[in-house]
N, C-alpha and C positions, 0 to 999 in steps of 0.2 A: 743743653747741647753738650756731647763728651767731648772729653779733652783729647788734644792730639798730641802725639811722642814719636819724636823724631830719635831713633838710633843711628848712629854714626859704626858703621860696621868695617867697610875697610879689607873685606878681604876674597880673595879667590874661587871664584864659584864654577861650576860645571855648567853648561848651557845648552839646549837644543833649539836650535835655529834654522832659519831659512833661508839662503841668501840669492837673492835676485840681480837685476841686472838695475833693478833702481831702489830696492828695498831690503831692509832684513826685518823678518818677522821671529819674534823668538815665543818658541812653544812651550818651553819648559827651561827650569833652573835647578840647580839640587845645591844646597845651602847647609851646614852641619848636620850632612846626612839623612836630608829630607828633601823630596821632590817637591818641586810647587809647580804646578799648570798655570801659567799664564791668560788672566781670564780678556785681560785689553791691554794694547798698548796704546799710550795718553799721551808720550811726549816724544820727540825726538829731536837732536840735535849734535852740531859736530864742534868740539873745538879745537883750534888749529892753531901750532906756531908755525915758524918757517920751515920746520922739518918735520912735526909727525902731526898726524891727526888722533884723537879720543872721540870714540862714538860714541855719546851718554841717552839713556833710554829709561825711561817711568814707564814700569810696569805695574796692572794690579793682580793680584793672585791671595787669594784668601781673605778678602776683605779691609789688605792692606797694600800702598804702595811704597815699590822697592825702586831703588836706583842704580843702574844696572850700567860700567862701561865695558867700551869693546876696546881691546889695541888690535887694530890690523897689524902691524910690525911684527910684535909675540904674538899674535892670535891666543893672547888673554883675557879672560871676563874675569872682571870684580863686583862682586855687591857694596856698592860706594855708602847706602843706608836705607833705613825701613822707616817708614812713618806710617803709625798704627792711629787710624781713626775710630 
């Protein structure tokens, strides 16, 4: 069985998404100047304090899964990390 490697990445990504009335689907990311198609999204969820919410999302694209948040406030995306299986 290979080993798995988590990178802690941390930083600001470009993203092409979908946004729904109950859903966001994201089609694409571009990461140090590389696109990745989004082949499934695996997880979702929201975490909330008393003032803003974070939209965190596991995507896989390329054989690997990245972690992807959203800020509705900035309408920011970051690549939070990659874990390469």
């Amino acid at each position: 069985m290979g080993n798995i490697v988590r990178e802690e990445v941390g930083e600001r990504i470009r993203v092409l998404a979908s946004f729904g009335p109950a859903k966001i689907v994201i089609h694409f990311f571009n990461w140090r100047e590389r696109t990745y198609k989004v082949d499934s999204m695996n997880l979702f969820h929201i975490e909330k304090d008393a003032q803003h919410q974070i939209y965190n999302f596991a995507v896989s694209a390329v054989g690997n899964t990245y972690q992807l948040t959203f800020d509705p406030i900035t309408l920011e995306w970051q690549l939070k990390d990659v874990v390469d299986v």
